[in-house]
C-alpha positions, 0 to 999 in steps of 0.5 A, spaced: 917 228 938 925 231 936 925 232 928 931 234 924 930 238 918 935 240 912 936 245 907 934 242 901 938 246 897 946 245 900 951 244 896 951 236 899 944 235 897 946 237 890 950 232 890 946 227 892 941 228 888 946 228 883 949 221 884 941 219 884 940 221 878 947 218 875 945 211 878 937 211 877 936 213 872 940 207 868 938 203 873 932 204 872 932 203 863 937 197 864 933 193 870 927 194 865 930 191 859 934 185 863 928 184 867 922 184 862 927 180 858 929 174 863 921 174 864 919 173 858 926 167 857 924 164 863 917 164 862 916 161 854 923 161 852 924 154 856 922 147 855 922 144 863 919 147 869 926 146 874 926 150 881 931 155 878 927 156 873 921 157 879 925 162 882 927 167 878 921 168 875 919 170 882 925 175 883 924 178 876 917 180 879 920 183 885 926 185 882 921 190 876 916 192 882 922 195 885 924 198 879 918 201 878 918 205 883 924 209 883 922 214 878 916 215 885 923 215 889 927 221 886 921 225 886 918 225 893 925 225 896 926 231 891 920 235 892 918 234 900 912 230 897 906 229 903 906 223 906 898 221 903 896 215 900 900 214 894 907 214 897 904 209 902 902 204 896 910 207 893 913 205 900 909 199 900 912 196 894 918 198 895 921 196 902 917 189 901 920 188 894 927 189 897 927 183 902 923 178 897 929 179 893 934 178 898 930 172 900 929 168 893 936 169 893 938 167 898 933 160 897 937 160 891 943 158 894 940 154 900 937 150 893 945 150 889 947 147 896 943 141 896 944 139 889 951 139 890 953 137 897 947 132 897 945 131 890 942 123 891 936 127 896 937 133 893 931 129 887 926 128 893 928 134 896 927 139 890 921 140 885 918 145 881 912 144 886 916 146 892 920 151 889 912 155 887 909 153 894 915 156 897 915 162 894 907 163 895 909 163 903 915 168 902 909 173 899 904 172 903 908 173 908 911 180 905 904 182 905 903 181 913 910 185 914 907 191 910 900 190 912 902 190 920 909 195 919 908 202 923 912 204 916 907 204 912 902 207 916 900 215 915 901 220 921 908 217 922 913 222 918 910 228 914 915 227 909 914 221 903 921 217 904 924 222 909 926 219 916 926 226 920 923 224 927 928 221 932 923 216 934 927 209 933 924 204 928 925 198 932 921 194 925 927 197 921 932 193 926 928 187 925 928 188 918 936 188 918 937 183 921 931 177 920 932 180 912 938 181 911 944 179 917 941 172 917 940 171 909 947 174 909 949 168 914 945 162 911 948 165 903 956 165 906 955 159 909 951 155 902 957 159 898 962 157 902 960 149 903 958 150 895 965 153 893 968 147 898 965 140 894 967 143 887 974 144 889 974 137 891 970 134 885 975 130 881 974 131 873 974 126 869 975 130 862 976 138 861 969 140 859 968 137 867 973 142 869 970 147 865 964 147 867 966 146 875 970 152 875 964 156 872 960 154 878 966 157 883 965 164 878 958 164 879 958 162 887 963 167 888 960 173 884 954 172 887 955 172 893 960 180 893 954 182 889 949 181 894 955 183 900 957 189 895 950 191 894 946 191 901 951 191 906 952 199 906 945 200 906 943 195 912 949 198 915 946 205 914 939 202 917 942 200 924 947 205 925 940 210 924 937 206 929 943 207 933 943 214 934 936 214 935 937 211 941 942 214 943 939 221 941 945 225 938 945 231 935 941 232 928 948 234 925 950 226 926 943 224 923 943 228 917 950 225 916 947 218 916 941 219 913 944 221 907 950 216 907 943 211 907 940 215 901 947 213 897 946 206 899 940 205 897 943 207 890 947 202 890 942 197 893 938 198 888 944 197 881 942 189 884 936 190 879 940 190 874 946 185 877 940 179 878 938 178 871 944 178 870 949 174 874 942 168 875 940 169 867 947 168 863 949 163 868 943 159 870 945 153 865 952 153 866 951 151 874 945 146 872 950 142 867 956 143 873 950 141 878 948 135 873 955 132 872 956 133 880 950 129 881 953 124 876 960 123 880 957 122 887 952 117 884 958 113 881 961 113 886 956 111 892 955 105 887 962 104 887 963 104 894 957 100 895 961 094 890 966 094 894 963 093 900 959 087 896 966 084 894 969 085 902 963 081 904 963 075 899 970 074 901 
């Protein structure tokens, strides 16, 4: 088996270890402070269950997992740390937690989806039971990913967080795809439709108006961050897995590499962006989705006496 090796000590690697520092290390306290607060407001601050609610409890708590491990991050990339019990229990943490959020998030918009594109069934279709089932299968199912992941198992790479064998990961192209290209597909998609059914809600006074035009803001936002985030570090995984197959030279690996340890940076900022883009506008997406729902039911009654008359006459 072919390794790269690099010199810890050159000027690129400098800078990435700064760029590390400038972006974790913020990332890290403010995640924590936004985290630990949304928790503690979802968890008792709240009065009704509701499936937002159900679900951002779990993002917090896959949103601090990962955070908790990014101090162990920089200091086994930094220092060559051996690949032994501890760093396996880190990398554990850390690859599963990052797909659990990408799932929740994108569960998210799949809910938003049925409560503004079909609001009447959306009463049958969602509860706060669902949502907590849902999210115990999304962790049972991160526990098998992690238990039967090669990744995560000792004598496959010498060094904690450091891909130096040319050995291609094909678990590392089916996470990409299954945890990040389909939920990117399934998000755009919800979005689009979602963003679709507010621009033609009729509203009735300007506070509707209001509130529909917070919602579009939402949609939106949310969906450029999660592009904006984890695109580049996907991006990176499969161009790895590329020229590991192909078998370049370990100058072009060590390039992609290092593009893939800037990436996780900004990946990692999500942390941040979460607790604040689903926390600051959860409630004004509920009443947006309330009044929606107001709208459509009125005007299915509306259609069915219409009908009603036309069958009198």
């Amino acid at each position: 088996m072919n390794t790269c090796t690099y010199n810890p000590n050159s000027t690129v690697q400098e800078n990435v270890k700064l760029f590390e520092q400038i972006v974790n290390i913020p990332v890290f306290c403010f995640g924590v402070i936004f985290n630990v607060f949304a928790f503690w407001v979802f968890c008792f601050k709240l009065e009704k269950w509701t499936e937002t609610r159900v679900y951002m409890i779990n993002l917090v708590i896959a949103d601090c997992s990962l955070l908790f491990t990014l101090p162990f991050v920089m200091y086994f990339q930094w220092n060559d740390y051996p690949t032994d019990n501890l760093c396996l229990a880190i990398q554990t943490i850390f690859f599963t937690n990052t797909p659990m959020s990408i799932s929740i998030i994108t569960i998210i918009a799949v809910d938003r989806y049925i409560a503004i594109k079909y609001p009447l069934k959306a009463t049958t279709l969602r509860s706060p039971l669902r949502s907590a089932a849902l999210c115990a299968v999304l962790w049972i199912i991160m526990a098998i990913y992690a238990y039967f992941n090669p990744r995560f198992q000792k004598g496959k790479e010498k060094f904690c967080f450091q891909k130096r064998s040319s050995e291609p990961l094909y678990i590392a192209l089916f996470s990409s795809i299954v945890g990040y290209f389909i939920p990117l597909g399934i998000l755009s998609f919800c979005s689009i439709q979602i963003i679709r059914c507010l621009k033609k809600k009729i509203n009735a006074t300007p506070h509707e108006e209001k509130l529909t035009q917070k919602a579009l803001y939402i949609v939106s936002v949310n969906l450029s961050v999660f592009i904006i985030c984890f695109l580049p570090f996907n991006i990176g995984l499969l161009l790895s897995f590329a020229v590991d197959v192909v078998g370049v030279v370990c100058n072009t690996r060590l390039k992609i590499r290092t593009f893939i340890r800037v990436a996780a940076c900004v990946a990692n900022i999500n942390c941040c962006l979460d607790a604040l883009c689903y926390y600051f506008v959860a409630k004004e997406f509920q009443e947006a989705s309330a009044v929606f729902s107001i709208f459509k039911s009125l005007q299915f009654r509306t259609n069915q006496s219409q009908e009603t008359e036309q069958v009198n006459m």
